[in-house]
C-alpha positions as semicolon CSV with decimal commas, in nm:
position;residue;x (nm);y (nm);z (nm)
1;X;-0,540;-8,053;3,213
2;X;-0,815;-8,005;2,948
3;X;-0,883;-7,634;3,125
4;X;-0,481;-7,564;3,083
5;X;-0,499;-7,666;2,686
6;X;-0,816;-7,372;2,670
7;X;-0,637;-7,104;2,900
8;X;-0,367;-7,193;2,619
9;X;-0,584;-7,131;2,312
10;X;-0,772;-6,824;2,506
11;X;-0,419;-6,657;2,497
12;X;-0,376;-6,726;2,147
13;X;-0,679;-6,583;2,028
14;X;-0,626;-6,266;2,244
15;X;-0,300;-6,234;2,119
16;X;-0,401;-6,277;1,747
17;X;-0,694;-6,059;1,829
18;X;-0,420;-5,814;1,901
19;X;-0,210;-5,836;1,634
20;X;-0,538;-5,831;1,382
21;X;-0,652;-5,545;1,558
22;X;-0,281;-5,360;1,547
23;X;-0,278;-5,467;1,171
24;X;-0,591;-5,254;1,148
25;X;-0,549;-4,926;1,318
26;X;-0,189;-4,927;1,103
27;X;-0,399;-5,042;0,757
28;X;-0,662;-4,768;0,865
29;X;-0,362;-4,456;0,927
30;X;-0,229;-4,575;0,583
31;X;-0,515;-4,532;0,410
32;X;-0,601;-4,237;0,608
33;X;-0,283;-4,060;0,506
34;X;-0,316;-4,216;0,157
35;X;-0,636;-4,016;0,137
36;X;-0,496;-3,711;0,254
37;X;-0,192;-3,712;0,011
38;X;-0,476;-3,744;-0,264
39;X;-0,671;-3,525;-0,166
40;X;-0,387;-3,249;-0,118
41;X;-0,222;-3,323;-0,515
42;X;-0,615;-3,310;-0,606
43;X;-0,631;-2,987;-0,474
44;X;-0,232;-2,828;-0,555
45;X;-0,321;-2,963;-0,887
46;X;-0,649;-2,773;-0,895
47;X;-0,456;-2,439;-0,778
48;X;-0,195;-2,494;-1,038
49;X;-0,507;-2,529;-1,272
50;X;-0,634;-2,171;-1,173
51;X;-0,272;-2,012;-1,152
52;X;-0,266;-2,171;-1,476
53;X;-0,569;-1,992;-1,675
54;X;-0,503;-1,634;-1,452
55;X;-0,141;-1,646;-1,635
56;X;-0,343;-1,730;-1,950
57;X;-0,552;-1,425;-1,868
58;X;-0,231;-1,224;-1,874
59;X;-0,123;-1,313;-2,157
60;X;-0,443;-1,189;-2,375
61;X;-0,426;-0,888;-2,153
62;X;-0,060;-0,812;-2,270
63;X;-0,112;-0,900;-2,648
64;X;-0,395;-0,635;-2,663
65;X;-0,145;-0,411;-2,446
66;X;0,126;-0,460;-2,741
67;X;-0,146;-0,488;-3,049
68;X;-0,336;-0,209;-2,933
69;X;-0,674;-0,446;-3,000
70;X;-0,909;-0,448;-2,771
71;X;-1,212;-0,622;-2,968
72;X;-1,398;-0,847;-2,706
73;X;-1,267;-0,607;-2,407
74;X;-1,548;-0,411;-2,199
75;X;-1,399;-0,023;-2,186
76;X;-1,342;0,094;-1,843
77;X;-1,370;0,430;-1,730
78;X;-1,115;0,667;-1,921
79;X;-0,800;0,392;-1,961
80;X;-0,908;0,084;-1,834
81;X;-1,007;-0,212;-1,985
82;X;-1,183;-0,592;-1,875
83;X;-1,229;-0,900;-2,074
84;X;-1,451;-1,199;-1,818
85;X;-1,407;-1,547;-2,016
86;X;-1,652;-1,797;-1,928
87;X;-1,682;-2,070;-2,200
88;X;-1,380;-2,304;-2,037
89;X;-1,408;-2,662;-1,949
90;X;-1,230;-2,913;-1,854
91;X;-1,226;-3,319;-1,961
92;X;-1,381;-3,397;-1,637
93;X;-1,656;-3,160;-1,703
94;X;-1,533;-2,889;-1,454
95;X;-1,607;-2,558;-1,591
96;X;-1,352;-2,262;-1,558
97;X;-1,307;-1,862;-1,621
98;X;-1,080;-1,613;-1,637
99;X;-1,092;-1,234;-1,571
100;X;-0,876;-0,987;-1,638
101;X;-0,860;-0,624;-1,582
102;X;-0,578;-0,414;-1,756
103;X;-0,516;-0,028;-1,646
104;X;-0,330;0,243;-1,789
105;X;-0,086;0,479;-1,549
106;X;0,085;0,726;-1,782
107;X;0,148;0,476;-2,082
108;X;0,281;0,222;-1,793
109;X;-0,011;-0,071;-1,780
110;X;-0,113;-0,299;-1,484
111;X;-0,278;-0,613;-1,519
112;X;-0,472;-0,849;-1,277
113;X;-0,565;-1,172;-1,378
114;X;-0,779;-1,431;-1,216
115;X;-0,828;-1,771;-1,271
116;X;-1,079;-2,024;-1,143
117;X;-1,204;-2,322;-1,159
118;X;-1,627;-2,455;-1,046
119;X;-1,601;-2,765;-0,878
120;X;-1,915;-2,987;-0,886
121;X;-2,042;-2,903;-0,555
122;X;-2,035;-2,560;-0,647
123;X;-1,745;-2,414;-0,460
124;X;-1,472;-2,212;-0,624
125;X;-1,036;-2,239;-0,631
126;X;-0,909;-1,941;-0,748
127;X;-0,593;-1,734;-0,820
128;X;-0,474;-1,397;-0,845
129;X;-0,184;-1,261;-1,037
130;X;-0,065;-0,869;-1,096
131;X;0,179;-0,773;-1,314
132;X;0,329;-0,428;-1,305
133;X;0,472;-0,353;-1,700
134;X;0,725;-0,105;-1,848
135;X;0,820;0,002;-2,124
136;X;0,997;-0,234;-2,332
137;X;1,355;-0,098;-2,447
138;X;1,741;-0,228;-2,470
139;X;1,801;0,034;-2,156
140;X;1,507;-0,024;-1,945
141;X;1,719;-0,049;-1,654
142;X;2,079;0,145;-1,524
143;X;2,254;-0,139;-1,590
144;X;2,159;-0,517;-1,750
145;X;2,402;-0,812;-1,807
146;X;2,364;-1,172;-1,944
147;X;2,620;-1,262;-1,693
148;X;2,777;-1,113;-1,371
149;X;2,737;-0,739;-1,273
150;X;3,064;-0,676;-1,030
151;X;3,074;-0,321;-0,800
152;X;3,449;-0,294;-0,699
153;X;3,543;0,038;-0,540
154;X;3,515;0,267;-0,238
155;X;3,210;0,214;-0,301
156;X;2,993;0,267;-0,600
157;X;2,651;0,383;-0,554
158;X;2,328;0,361;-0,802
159;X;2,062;0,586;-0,845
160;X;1,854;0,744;-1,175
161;X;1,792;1,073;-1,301
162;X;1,542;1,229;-1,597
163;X;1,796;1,412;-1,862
164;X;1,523;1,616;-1,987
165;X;1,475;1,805;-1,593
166;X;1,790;1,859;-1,639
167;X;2,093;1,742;-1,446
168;X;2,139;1,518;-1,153
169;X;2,094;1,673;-0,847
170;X;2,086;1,461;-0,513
171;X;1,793;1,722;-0,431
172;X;1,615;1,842;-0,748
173;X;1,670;1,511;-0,980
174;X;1,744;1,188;-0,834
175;X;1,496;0,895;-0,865
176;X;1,490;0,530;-0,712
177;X;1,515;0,348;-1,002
178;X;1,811;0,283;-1,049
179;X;1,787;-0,065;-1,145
180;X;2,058;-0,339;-1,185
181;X;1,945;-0,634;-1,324
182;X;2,159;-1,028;-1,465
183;X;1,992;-1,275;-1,657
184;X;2,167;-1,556;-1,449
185;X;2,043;-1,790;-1,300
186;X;2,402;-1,891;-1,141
187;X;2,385;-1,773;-0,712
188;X;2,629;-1,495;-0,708
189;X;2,688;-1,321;-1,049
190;X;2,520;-1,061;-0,922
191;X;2,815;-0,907;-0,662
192;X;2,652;-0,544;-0,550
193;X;2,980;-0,537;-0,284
194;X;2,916;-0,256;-0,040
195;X;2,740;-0,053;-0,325
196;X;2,412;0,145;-0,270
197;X;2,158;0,055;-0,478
198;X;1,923;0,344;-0,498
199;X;1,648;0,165;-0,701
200;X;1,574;-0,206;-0,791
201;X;1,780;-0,542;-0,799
202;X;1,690;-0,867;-1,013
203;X;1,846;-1,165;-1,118
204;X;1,715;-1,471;-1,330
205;X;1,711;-1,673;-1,079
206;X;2,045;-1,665;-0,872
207;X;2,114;-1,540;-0,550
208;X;2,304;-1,190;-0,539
209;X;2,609;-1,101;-0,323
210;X;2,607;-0,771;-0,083
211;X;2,840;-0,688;0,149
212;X;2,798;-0,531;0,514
213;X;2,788;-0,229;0,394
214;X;2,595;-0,240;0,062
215;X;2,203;-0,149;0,048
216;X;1,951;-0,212;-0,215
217;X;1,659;0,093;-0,094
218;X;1,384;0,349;-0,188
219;X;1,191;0,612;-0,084
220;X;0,921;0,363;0,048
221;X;1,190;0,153;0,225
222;X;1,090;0,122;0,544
223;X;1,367;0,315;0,783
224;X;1,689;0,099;0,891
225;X;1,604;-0,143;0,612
226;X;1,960;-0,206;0,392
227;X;1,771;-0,479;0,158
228;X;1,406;-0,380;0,077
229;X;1,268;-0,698;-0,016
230;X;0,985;-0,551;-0,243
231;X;1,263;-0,409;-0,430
232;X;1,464;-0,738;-0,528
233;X;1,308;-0,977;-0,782
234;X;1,453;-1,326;-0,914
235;X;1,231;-1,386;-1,202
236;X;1,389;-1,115;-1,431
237;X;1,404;-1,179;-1,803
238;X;1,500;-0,984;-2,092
239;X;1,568;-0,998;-2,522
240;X;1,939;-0,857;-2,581
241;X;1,999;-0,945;-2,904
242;X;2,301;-0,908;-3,117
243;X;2,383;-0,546;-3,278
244;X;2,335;-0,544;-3,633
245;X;2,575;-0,259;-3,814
246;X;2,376;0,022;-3,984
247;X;2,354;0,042;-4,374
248;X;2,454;0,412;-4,414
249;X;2,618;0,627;-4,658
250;X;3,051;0,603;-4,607
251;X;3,229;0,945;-4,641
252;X;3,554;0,819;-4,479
253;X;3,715;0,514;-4,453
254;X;4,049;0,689;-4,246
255;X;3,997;0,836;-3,871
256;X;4,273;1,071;-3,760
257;X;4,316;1,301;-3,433
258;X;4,146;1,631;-3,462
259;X;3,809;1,796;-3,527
260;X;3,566;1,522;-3,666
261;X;3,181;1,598;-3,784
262;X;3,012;1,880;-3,907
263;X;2,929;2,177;-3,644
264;X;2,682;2,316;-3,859
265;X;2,453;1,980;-3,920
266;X;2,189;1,962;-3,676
267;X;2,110;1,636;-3,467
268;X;1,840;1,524;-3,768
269;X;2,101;1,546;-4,005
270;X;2,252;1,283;-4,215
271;X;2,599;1,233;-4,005
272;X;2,952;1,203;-4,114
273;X;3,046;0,827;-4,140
274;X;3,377;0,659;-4,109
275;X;3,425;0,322;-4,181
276;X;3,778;0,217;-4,074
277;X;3,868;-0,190;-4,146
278;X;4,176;-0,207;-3,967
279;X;4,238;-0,126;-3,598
280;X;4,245;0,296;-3,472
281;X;4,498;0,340;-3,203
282;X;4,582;0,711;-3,059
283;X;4,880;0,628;-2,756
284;X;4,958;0,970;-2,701
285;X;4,817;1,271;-2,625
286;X;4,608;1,304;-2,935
287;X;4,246;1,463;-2,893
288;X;3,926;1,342;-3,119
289;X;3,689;1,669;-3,062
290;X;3,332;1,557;-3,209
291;X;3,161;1,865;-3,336
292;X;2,880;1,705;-3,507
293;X;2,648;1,457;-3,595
294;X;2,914;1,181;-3,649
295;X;2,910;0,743;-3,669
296;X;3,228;0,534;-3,659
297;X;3,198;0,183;-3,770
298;X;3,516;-0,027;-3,766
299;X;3,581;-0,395;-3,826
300;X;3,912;-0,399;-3,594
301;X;3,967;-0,263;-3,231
302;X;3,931;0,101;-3,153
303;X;4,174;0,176;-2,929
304;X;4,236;0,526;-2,721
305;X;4,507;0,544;-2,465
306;X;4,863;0,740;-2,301
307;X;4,698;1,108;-2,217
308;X;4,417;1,100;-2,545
309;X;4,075;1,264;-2,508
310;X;3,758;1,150;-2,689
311;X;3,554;1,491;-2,653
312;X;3,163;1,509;-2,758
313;X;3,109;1,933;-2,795
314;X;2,865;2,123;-2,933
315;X;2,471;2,152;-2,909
316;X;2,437;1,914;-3,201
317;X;2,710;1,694;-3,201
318;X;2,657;1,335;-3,103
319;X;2,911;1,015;-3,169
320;X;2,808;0,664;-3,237
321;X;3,064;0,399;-3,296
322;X;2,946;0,045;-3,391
323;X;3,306;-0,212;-3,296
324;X;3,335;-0,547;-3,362
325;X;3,656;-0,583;-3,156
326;X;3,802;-0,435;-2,891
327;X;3,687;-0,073;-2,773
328;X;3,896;0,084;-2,547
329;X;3,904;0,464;-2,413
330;X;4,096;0,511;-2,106
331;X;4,334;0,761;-2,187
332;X;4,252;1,122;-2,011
333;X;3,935;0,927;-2,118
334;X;3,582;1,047;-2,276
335;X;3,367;1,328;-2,175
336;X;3,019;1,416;-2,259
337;X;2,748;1,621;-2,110
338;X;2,534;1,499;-1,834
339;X;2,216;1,658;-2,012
340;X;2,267;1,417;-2,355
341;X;2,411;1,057;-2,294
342;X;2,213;0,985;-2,550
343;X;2,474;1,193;-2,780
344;X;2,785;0,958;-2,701
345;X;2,679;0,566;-2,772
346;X;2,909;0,244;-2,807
347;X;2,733;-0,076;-3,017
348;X;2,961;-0,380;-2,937
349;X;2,834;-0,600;-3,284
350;X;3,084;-0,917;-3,211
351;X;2,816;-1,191;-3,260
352;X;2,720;-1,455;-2,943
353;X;3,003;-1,683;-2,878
354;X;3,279;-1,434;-2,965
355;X;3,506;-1,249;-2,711
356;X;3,506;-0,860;-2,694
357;X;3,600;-0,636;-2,445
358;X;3,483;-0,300;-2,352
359;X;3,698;-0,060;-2,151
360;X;3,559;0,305;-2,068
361;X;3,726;0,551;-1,837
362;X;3,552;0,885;-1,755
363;X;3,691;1,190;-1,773
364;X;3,543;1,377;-1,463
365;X;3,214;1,296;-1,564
366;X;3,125;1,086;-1,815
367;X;2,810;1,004;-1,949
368;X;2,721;0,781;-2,248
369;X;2,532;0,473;-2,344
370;X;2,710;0,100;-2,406
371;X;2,548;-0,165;-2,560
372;X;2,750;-0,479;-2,615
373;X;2,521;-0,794;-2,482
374;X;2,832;-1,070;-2,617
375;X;3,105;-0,824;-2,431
376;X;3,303;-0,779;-2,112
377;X;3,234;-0,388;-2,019
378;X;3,442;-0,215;-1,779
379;X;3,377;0,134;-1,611
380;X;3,636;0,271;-1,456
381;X;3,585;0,624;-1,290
382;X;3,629;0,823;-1,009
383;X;3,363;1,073;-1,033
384;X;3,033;0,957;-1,203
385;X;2,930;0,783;-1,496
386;X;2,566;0,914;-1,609
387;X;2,363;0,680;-1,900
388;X;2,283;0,335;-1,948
389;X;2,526;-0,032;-1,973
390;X;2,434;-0,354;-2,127
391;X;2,661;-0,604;-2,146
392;X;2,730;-1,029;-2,133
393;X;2,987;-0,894;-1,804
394;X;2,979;-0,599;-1,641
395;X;3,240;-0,407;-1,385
396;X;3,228;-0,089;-1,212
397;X;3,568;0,017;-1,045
398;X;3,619;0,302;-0,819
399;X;3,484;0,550;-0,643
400;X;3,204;0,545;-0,912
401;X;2,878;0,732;-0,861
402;X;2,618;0,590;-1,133
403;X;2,327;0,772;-1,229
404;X;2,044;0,585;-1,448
405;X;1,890;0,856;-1,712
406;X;1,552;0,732;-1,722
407;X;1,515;0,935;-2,036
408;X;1,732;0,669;-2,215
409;X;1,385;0,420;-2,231
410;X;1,282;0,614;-2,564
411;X;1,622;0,516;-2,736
412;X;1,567;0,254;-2,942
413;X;1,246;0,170;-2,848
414;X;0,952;-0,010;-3,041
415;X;0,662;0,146;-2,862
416;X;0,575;-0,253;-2,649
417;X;0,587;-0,343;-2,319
418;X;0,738;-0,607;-2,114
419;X;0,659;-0,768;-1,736
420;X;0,861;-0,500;-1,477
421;X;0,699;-0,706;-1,226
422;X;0,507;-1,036;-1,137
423;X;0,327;-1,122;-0,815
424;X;0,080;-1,355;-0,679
425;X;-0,182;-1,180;-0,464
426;X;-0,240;-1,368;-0,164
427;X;-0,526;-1,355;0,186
428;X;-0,788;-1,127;0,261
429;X;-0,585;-0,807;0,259
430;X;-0,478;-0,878;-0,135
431;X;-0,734;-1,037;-0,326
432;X;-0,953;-0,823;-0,511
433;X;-1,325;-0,846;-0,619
434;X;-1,356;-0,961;-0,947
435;X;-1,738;-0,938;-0,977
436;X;-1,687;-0,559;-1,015
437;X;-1,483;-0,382;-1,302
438;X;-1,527;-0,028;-1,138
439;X;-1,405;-0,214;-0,797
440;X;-1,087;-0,319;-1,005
441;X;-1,043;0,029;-1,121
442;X;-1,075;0,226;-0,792
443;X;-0,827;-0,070;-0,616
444;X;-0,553;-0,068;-0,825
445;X;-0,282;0,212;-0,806
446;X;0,097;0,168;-0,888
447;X;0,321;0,036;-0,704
């Protein structure tokens, strides 16, 4: 009996043993994994630390880019320029730098930044950040919306060409930049359809829409590729602001059909001005023939339908009309030359939070620059459409062929520079030596 009652308290202890010894293993994997989740948001918060001061380091790179100061920067070769800061540290004593290395291509800059923080052992977390720049201007890209960018048509293709080689030729002038670009952040508002993009594609955030047949390419697209991936961005940002109306001189306050501007005034000359308070309609088949330098500015709709023409001749003669309603021209519709978009412009100045709507047809070929960020814009063509479109909605119908005049950076433009584009350099194969400005210099090369 008495050997029963200790077999009996032998299996209670083993059993308790167990269970203690269970208890254990699943206390020591709980701390285990405890350990490892600190240790891996000790060290993402240490990377985030050193993408944290390389962005810093791209920052001072592109305020001496825009304030053309380089006090503090060590020159570079011919155009280049690098600034190593050393005195950073932390509350816990950790000690930090940034380097960065800016370098001019033709007036286009490239930065790289790196950031990194000492650790008290002596090793090193780092991270690397280029930034491709251009130039910074209202028509930096082909097309630019706040909103959606819709292609509908048969279809409508993209590509960019340099007004000052003269015209576009699929041979002789056509570049792959034709960029398309929306502010949203919203997954679809950028609908590309079965368009050809012949250039670059961003968004703020938001997915874009293509359809089986649509392609976003290059000339360093890889063959058989229909969406280069190097060539579509999601972190695109931009400044559109509202259109402020010109103070100028009025010489007219009534528009009618017929010659308008002065054929002798060169393009430096003061132009004629209209200002018109009420709406301008032409239904029938009235023609406006611009011979000169000429600027309409009208607080109502401007409005051009039935068989009207809205003609831009002569060497000289340019048109500028500044609407705060409704602009429409889709009678025979409005033709300019190919070699001067630059010499028929439309300013939508309805303020954010107002309704306008902009409605363009082309007349064989068209080619002209819209800017209306608070407006609706509509192209409708069936040949091509050369220039530049900004707009808070944008829509391309028909059989539309739209060529970006890369030419149209210089309008309007302040002489800075914004981010074209960001990206993290990663691995062996990216990472470049910091220890060595010339080694910066000879390694980096536009994209």
């Amino acid at each position: 009996m008495k050997s029963m009652k200790w077999k009996k308290r032998g299996s209670v202890l083993v059993g308790t043993i167990g269970i203690a010894t269970i208890g254990a293993s699943v206390i020591a994997g709980y701390l285990t994994m405890s350990l490892n989740e600190y240790k891996l948001s000790q060290r993402t918060s240490k990377l985030q630390a050193a993408m944290n001061l390389a962005e810093a380091g791209l920052e001072l790179g592109m305020n001496s880019i825009n304030t053309k100061d380089w006090t503090g920067w060590t020159s570079v070769g011919s155009d280049g320029y690098f600034r190593d800061v050393t005195n950073i540290t932390f509350a816990d004593s950790r000690v930090a730098r940034i380097r960065v290395y800016v370098e001019d291509y033709d007036d286009l800059p490239i930065l790289v930044s790196e950031g990194c923080t000492v650790e008290p052992d002596g090793s090193e977390i780092f991270k690397q950040v280029r930034v491709d720049m251009e130039t910074s201007s209202l028509f930096a890209n082909g097309m630019t919306a706040k909103n959606t960018i819709n292609f509908n048509g048969n279809p409508v293709t993209i590509d960019a060409y340099d007004s000052r080689l003269g015209p576009w030729n699929a041979i002789l002038n056509r570049d792959d930049v034709g960029s398309v670009a929306s502010l949203s952040v919203d997954n679809g508002a950028l609908d590309v359809g079965n368009g050809d993009i012949w250039g670059y594609l961003a968004t703020g955030g938001g997915s874009y829409d293509i359809g089986p047949k649509g392609s976003v390419r290059g000339e360093d697209t890889p063959s058989g590729v229909k969406e280069d991936p190097d060539r579509i961005s999601y972190d695109f940002d931009s400044s559109l602001p509202d259109v402020s109306v010109p103070s100028l001189t009025v010489d007219y306050t009534t528009l009618a059909p017929g010659d308008i501007g002065d054929a002798s005034a060169s393009w430096s000359s003061d132009p004629d001005v209209y200002y018109l308070t009420t709406n301008f309609n032409v239904t029938s088949s009235d023609k406006i023939n611009v011979v000169g330098p000429t600027v309409i500015i009208t607080e109502g709709d401007f409005v051009m339908t039935g068989q009207s023409e809205l003609n831009i001749i002569g060497s000289d003669a340019y048109l500028k009309i500044y609407v705060a309603g409704d602009l429409t021209v889709t009678g025979v519709g409005a033709l300019n030359d190919q070699l001067k978009p630059d010499a028929f412009q439309v300013w939508g100045t309805a303020p954010a939070g107002t309704s306008q709507n902009i409605s363009v047809k082309g007349n064989g070929e068209l080619a002209g620059v819209v800017y209306a960020p608070n407006a609706q814009v509509d192209i409708v063509g069936t040949s091509s459409v050369s220039g530049a479109i900004v707009g808070e909605d944008i829509t391309v119908t028909g059989s539309t062929a739209f060529h970006y005049d890369v030419n149209l950076k210089n309008l309007d433009n302040d002489g800075s520079f914004r981010i074209k584009r960001w990206r993290e350099l990663r691995g062996n194969t990216e990472w470049l030596n910091f220890d060595s400005a010339s080694a910066l210099a000879s390694a980096i090369s536009p994209l």
